[in-house]
Structure formats: C-alpha cells, structure tokens
C-alpha positions in Angstrom: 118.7 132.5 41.6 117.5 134.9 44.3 115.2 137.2 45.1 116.8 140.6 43.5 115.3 143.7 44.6 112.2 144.7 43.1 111.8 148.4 41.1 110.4 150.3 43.9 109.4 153.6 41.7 106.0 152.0 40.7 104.5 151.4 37.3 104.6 155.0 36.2 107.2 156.4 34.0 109.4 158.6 36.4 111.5 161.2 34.9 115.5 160.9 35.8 117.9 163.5 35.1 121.4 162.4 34.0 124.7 164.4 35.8 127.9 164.3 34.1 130.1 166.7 36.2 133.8 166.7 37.1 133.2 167.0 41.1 131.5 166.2 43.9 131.1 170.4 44.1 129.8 171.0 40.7 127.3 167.9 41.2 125.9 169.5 44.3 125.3 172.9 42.3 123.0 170.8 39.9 121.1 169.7 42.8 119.2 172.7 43.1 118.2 172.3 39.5 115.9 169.3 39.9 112.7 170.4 40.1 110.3 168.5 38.7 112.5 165.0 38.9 111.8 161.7 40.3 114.9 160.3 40.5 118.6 161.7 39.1 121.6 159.8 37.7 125.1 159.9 38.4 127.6 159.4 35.8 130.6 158.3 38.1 132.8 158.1 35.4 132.2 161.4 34.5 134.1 162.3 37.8 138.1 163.6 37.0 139.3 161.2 39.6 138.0 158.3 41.8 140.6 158.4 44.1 138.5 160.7 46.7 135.1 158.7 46.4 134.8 157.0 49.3 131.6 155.6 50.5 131.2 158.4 52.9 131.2 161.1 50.2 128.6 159.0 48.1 126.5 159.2 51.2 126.9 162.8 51.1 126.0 162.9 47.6 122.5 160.6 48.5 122.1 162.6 51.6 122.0 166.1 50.0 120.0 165.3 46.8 116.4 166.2 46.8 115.4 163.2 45.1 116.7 159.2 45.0 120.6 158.7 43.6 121.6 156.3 41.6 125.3 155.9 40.1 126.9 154.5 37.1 130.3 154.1 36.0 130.1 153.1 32.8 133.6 151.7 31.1 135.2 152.6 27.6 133.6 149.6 26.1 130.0 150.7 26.4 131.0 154.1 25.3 131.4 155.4 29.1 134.7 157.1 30.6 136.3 154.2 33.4 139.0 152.4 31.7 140.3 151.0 34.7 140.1 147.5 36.0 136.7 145.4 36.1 137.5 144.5 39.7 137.8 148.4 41.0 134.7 149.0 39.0 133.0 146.6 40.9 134.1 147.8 44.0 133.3 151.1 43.3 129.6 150.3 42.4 129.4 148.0 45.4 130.3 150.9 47.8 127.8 153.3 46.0 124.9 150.6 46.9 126.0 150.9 50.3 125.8 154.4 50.2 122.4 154.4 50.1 122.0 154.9 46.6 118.1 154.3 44.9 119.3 152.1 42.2 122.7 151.2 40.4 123.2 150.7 37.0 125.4 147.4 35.4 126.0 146.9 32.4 124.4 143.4 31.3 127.4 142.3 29.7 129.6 143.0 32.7 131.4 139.2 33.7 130.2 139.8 37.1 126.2 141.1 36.4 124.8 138.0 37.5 126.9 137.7 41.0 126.0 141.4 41.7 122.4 141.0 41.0 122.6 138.1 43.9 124.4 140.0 46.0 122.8 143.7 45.2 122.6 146.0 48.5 119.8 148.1 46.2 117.9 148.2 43.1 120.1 147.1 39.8 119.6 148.5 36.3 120.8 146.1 33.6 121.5 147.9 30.2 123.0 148.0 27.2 124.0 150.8 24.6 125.1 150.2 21.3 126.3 152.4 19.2 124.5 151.5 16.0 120.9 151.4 14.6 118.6 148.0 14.5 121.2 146.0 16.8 121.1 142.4 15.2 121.2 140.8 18.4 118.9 142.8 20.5 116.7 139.5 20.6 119.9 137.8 22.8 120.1 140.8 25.1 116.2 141.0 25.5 116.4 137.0 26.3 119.5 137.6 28.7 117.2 140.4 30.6 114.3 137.6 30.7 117.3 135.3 32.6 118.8 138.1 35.1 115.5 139.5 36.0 117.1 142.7 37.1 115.3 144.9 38.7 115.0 147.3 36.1 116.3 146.6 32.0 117.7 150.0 29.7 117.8 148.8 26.2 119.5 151.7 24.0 120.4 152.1 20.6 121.6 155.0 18.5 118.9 155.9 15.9 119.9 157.4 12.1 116.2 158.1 11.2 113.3 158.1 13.1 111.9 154.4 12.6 115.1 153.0 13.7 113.5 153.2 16.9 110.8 150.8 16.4 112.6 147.4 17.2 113.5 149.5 20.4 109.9 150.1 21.3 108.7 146.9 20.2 111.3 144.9 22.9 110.5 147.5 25.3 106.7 146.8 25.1 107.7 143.1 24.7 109.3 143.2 28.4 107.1 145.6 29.9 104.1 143.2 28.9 105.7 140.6 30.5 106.2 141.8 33.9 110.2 143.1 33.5 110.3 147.3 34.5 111.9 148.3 31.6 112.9 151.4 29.5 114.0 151.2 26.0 114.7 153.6 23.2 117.3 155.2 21.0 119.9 158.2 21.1 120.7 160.5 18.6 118.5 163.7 17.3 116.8 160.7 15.3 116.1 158.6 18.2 114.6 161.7 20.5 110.5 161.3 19.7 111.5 157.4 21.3 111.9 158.9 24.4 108.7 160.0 24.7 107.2 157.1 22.8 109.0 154.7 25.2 107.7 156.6 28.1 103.9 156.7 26.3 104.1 152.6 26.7 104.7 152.6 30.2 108.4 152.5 30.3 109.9 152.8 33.9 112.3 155.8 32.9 112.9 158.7 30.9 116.4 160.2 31.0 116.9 164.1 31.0 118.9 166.9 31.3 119.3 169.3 34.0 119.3 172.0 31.6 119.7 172.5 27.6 122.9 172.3 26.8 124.0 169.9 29.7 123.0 166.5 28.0 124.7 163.9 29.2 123.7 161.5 26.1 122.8 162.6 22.5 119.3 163.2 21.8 118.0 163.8 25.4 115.7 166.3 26.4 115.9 169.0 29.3 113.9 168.6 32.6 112.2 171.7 31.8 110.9 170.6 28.7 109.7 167.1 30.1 108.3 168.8 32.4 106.6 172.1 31.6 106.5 171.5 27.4 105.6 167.7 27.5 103.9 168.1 30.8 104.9 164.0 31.3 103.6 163.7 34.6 99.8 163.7 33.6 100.6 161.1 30.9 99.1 157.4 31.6 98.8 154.2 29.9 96.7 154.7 26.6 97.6 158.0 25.9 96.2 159.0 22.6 99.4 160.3 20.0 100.0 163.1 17.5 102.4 165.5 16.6 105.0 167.1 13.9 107.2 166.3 11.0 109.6 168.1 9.3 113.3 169.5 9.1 114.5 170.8 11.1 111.5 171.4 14.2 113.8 171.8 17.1 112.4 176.0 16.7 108.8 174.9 16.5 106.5 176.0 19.4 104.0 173.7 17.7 104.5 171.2 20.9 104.3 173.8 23.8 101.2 174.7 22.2 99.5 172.1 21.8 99.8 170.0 24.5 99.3 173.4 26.7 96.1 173.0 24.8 95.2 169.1 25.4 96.3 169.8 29.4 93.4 172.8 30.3 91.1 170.3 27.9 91.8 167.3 29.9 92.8 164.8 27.2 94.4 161.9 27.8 96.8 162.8 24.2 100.5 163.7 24.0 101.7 165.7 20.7 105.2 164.6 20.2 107.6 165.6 18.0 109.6 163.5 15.5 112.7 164.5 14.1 114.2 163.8 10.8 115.0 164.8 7.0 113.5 161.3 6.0 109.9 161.5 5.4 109.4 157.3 5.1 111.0 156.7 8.2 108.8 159.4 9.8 105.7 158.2 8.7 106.8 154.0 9.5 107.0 155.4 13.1 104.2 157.6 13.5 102.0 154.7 11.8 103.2 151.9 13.5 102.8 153.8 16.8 99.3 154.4 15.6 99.8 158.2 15.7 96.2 160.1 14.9 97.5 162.6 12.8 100.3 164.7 12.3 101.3 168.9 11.9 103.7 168.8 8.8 106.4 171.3 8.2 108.7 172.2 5.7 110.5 170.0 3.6 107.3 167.6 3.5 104.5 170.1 2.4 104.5 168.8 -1.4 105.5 165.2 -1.0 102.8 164.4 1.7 100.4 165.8 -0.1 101.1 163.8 -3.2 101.2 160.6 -1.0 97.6 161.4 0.9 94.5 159.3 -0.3 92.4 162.3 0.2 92.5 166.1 0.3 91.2 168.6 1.0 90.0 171.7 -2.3 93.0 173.7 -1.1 95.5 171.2 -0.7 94.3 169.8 -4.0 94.6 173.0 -5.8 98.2 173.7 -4.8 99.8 170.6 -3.7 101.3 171.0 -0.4 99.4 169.7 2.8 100.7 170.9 6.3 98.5 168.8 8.3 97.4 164.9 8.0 94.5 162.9 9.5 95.6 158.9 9.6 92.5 156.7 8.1 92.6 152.6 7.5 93.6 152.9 4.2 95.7 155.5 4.5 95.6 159.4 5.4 93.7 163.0 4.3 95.5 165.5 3.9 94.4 169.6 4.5 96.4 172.8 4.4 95.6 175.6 6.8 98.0 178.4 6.4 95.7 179.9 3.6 92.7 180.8 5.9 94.9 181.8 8.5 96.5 183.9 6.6 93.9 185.8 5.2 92.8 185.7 9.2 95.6 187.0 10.3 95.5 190.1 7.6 92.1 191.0 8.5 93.4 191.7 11.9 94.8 195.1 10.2 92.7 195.5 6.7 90.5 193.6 4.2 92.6 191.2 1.9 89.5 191.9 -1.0 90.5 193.9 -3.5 93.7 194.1 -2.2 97.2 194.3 -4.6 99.1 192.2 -2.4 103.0 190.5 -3.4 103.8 186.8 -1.5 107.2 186.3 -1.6 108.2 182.3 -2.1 107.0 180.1 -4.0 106.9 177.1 -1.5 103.9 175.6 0.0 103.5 178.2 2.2 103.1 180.5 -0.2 100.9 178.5 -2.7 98.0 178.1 -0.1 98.6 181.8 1.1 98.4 183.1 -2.5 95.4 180.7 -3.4 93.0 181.8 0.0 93.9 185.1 -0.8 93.0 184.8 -4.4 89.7 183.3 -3.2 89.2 186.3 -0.5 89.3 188.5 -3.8 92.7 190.3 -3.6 95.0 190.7 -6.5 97.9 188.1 -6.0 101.4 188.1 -7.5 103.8 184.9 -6.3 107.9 186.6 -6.5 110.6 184.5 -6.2 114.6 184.0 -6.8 113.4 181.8 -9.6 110.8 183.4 -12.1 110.1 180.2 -13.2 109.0 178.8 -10.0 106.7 182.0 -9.3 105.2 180.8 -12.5 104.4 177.4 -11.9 103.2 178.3 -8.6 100.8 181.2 -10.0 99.3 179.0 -12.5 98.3 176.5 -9.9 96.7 179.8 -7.8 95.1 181.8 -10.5 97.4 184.3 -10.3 100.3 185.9 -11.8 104.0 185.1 -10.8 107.1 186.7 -11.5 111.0 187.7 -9.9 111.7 189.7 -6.7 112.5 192.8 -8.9 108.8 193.3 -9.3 108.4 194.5 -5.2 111.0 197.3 -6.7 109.0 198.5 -9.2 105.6 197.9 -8.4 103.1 199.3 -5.7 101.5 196.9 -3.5 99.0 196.9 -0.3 100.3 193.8 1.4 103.6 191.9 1.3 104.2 188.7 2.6 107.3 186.6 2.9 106.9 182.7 2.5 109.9 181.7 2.6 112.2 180.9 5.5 114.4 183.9 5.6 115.2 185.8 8.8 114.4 182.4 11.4 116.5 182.2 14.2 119.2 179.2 13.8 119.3 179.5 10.7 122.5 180.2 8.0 120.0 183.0 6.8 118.7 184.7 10.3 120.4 188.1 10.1 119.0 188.4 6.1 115.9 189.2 4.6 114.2 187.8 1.5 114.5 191.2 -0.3 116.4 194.4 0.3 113.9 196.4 2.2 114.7 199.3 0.9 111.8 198.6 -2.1 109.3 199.1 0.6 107.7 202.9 0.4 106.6 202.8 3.9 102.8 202.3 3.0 102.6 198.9 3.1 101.2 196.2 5.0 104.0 193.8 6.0 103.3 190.4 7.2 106.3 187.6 7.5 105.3 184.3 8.1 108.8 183.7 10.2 107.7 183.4 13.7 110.9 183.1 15.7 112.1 186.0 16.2 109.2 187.6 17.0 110.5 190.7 15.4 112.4 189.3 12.2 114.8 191.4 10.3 112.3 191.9 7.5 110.1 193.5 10.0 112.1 195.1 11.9 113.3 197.5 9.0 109.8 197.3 7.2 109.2 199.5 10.6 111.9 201.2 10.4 110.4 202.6 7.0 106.9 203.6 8.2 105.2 200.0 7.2 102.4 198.3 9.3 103.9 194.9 9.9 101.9 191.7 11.2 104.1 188.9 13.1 104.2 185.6 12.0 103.1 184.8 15.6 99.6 185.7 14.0 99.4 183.3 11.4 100.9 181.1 13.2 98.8 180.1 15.9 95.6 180.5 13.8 96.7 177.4 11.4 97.8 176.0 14.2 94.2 176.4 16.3 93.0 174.7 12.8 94.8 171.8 12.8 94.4 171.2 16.4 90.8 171.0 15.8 91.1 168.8 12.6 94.0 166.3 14.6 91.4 166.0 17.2 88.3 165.3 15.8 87.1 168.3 17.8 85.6 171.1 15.3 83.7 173.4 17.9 86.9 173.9 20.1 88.2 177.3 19.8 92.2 177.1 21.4 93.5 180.5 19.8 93.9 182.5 22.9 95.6 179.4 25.2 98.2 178.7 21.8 98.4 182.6 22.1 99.2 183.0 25.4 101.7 180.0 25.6 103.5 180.8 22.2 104.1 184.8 23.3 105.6 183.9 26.8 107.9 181.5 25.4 109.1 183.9 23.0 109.2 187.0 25.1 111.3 185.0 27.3 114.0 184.5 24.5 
C-alpha cells in the first residue's frame, strides 16, 4: 500500500462549513460568509450541471475562498445528488484534487477507493452515511477504515433519539485513539449534541452551516453558533461536559449563556445541548459521556425528579426538579425557579403578604407557588383543569382552583407558568387567560422569555399593569444552576447571563 497523504489540519477539531449551491456564482456569494471557518465543503453534486466544471473553474473556486476547499460529489446511493456513471465521478473528483483542493471526500464503499487513495493528488476523506440508527455493520466499515488508512475517516449515521449516537462516538474514539484522524457522529435533530460530543473527543471535523437555514445535512449547526454560542475554538482535549434536556430546546438561550459564562471564567467545560422527547435516551448519553450535570426543561421536570436518588426540600415538596448533579450512584436533583422567582418579584415589590394568582399547574408553577408560599404571600395555583390546581395546591400549602378565579378575584401579583405566548409555538399569538380580567393594578410577571415582550404582557401594559419579563427569572435560576452544575457556590454570573441573553433577544 502507499504512503497516502497525511491530515495536514492538525490534531484539533477544525470547523468546516458545508455549501450546497446551484452555481459556481451563488458558491462565491457564500464565500464572504465564512468567518470563523477552518476549512469549507463543497457539495459538487449539489451543482445544476457538471458540464461547465472544468479543472480551471475548480481552481477558481480554491483560488477565491478564504479558507482550504474541499469537494464531494456524493452519488444517489449514499443519499447524494450524481447519478451518473462511477467512471465520470471519478474523473470529476480526480480533476478537483488537481485543482488544488485541501482534501476530497470518497465514499469508502466506492469500487475504486482503494486505487484513488494510491494515487490521491491531496488529502482523502473516506466516509460513510447511512440512513438508519445503530448501523449493524459499523464494526466492518470501522475495520475497512483501519485497512485504507485514509487520510481522514467520516462515520455518519442518522440518529432517532439521542443515545443512538453513542456507537457513533464510541468508533470515533476507537479510531481516534488509534492514530486514524477521524470524525464520527449522527444526523438528524436527534443526532445534533453528537456533533459537538464528537468534536469534545478530539474528532478532526465538525460540519456547519453558512447560515441557519442553509444546512446542507439534517441536524447541523450554523457557523455562527459554532462559533460565537459554542465558542468551539477554545475547546481542547478533556473538556469537562454539561448541559440541557428537554422538548423542544431549540428557543433556549440556556447555552449562549452559559458557556458565555464558562469562557470570561476560563473553564475548560462545554454546556451542550441534547435534543429529544425521550428522557432514557437523553440520560444514556449524557451518562455514558460522563456529563456533570444537566439544566432540565419541560416535559422532564416531574419524571426526573421522581428518578433522582436525592433532592433537594423544594424539589421534594413538589416533585419537579429542573436541574441534576450526576453522583456514582446516581443523581441529586434541585429546583431553582422558586427562589428566582420570588427574586425576580422583589425587583418591583415584596412577595410577603402578597395575594398573588400562578397560573399552571406544571412544575414551574409548583416550585414558584411553594417559594412564594414560604416568602409569606398568599398563593392560589389556576388552571384549565381545577383538578390539577388542586393537586398542585395541596402539595404547596395553598389553595388551587380554575382560571375564572383571576375574573372575579383581586390579586397583587399574577404569574403565568405555563407555556403560552413562546415564540414557535402553536400557541405564540395567545395568552393563558383573556386579559381583559386584569384591572390594571396588578403586578404581571410571565415566565415566557422569548419574546421578550409576550402577548400576555404586552396587553397587561396596555391595561396600566406593572409587568416583569421572564428574562428576569430566567437568568436568576439559571445563575443558580450554573453554580450548583459547577461545584462553584461563591460565583455570582447574573450580569454576564444578563448581558448575553438581552443582546441576543434584542437582536430578534
């Protein structure tokens, strides 16, 4: 066998946007997009016609990027767009090595893989997509990687839950220890944390967009969030994990946040995001990656409290946990949306003694209505359902009844709990009750963060109420679990979460 080219991008995870564009025009435009990239990808097949490219033009293309080229053309039968002859394929990839090109990508069950290895004029990726979950003979392909010894390996599956990643990560470890650049994980909204895992163990790639919206493969993330969210380039070998469970989380500022947070504190920690209405497949992957702890979210507050092996008095009092601290022998469990929401209250008056309404009867709303119970106001849990208000004020100490009650009786303070008004949601124009039942003296605080400005409090305004964005809650429970997730209890992060979370959402 000889020599083939060695990776020449170094050990560290670079980050390589993938273009899909019609022409050679519309892939130049992109160009100026690339900030922040080590290396971009072009999908040749995503080109209208191939009847122009010459090896002149692919030059062009390598000449006028601002970073290294590589090309694909991946056929039909690995889920690509060339369904023309192997031969011209061939050709077509040989001329882009020529071109100058920084690496070129084959797949590793092309006939001819082996003879273009030995003959490669560059770099060669050798990968492999499939199309399912937990390929049965990703063994073969890691083995037939070990006999090629490309220069580079790109494993890929498509994941259905979260932990459908793991054989993924465990082969791209497996290669990655042995020598082999590599960089394997799984597609899919389900598969996106394995990006980032993947590129946490050292992988030699992560694949981006140019922009949102512009994904050239299910589940990737933009440039802009690698970049400036993630902040991948100050990752290294060993970095620490934690991060966030629920369903859906693709709103959640939780991860700009934080890691904006871990950056100014130096910390060698990444807080990742993993996706998923499966809460056993969330938690296999976050363990087996040997994740610290994790922020939880809705639909998870209840059963992940019920599943911790110890609690904290709040959590144990109403049942719903929204952050988790991973132990030996299992995991703790606390709640920190009650004290931040009595915080974030006494930003505009005293909770004590206050005749306040919370509206939902989720967890959300069973830790607010317990702190504030314990801060002395006078607590009634509304809901659709009366006898969900009940249950939930029994476990609070207070009293519970239907939505009708904000019509007919006075109170100081409302607050919605439940997830009315978010943006990208079936229910973002609506609110939780008809705001017309607010007399214009109340204090209005709605835990919905995104918009800023929710419907709810937009016409609570409109009446004369003093309203409170979610905003401040949010970033007080989430300053609590920061210091709980890293062991760090003197840290004070409020005004850096602050300052991150408002420019993000004055920019939408």
């Amino acid at each position: 066998m000889k020599r083939r080219p060695l990776w020449p991008f170094g050990s560290d995870t670079r980050i390589c946007v993938s273009l899909g564009e019609p022409n050679t025009v519309a892939l130049r435009e992109q160009f100026d997009h690339l900030e922040g990239a080590d290396l971009v990808e072009i999908r040749l097949d995503a080109l209208d016609t191939l009847r122009d490219l010459t090896r002149e033009t692919l030059t062009d293309l390598v000449m006028n990027s601002p970073v290294p080229v590589g090309f694909t053309l991946r056929p039909m039968w690995q889920d690509g767009g060339f369904d023309g002859d192997e031969l011209d394929r061939r050709r077509f990839l040989e001329e882009a090595a020529i071109s100058g090109a920084a690496f070129i990508d084959v797949e590793l069950d092309a006939e001819w893989a082996a003879d273009f290895l030995d003959d490669a004029q560059c770099p060669v990726v050798a990968s492999h997509h499939w199309n399912s979950a937990r390929p049965a003979d990703l063994s073969q392909k890691v083995e037939r990687v070990g006999r090629l010894a490309p220069s580079m390996a790109k494993l890929v599956a498509t994941a259905e839950v979260a932990s459908d990643s793991l054989p993924l990560l465990r082969a791209g470890q497996q290669l990655i220890m042995s020598g082999q650049p590599a960089t394997c994980f799984c597609m899919g909204e389900a598969g996106k944390a394995s990006r980032l895992l993947a590129a946490g163990q050292g992988s030699a790639l992560v694949y981006a967009a140019a922009s949102v919206g512009n994904e050239v493969a299910a589940g990737q993330w933009s440039l802009r969030e690698l970049v400036d969210e993630f902040q991948m380039n100050r990752w290294q070998q060993g970095t620490r994990l934690c991060g966030l469970i629920g369903h859906p989380i693709s709103h959640s500022l939780s991860p700009a946040i934080f890691n904006a947070v871990i950056q100014e504190r130096g910390l060698n920690v990444a807080y990742i995001p993993i996706a998923g209405g499966d809460l056993d497949a969330a938690l296999d992957l976050a363990i087996d990656m040997d994740f610290q702890g994790l922020s939880v979210t809705m639909p998870f507050k209840d059963e992940i409290a019920l599943r911790s092996t110890r609690q904290d008095d709040l959590v144990a009092t109403v049942g719903a946990a929204n952050t988790v601290v991973f132990e030996d022998d299992g995991f703790v469990a606390y709640n920190t949306d009650g004290s931040a929401l009595v915080d974030a209250l006494a930003t505009v008056r005293p909770v004590e003694r206050a005749k306040i309404a919370v509206v939902g009867a989720g967890g959300a709303g069973r830790a607010g209505a317990s702190a504030l119970v314990a801060a002395g106001a006078v607590v009634t849990i509304v809901n659709r359902t009366v006898a969900h208000a009940k249950e939930a004020a029994e476990l609070c100490s207070c009293s519970g009844g239907g939505l009708q009650q904000l019509e007919v009786e006075d109170f100081d303070i409302v607050v919605n709990a439940t997830p009315v008004g978010m943006r990208s949601t079936p229910l973002a124009g609506s609110t939780p009750f008809p705001p017309k039942w607010l007399s214009g003296r109340e204090v209005v605080l709605d835990m919905v963060y995104r918009p800023l400005t929710t419907p709810l409090l937009r016409q609570a305004i409109e009446r004369g109420c003093t309203t409170i964005q979610g905003l401040e809650m949010f970033i007080r429970q989430a300053a609590a679990q920061y210091r709980l997730l890293m062991a760090d209890p003197d840290v004070e992060p409020l005004s850096a979460m602050r300052n991150v979370a408002e420019h993000l959402l004055i920019d939408e």
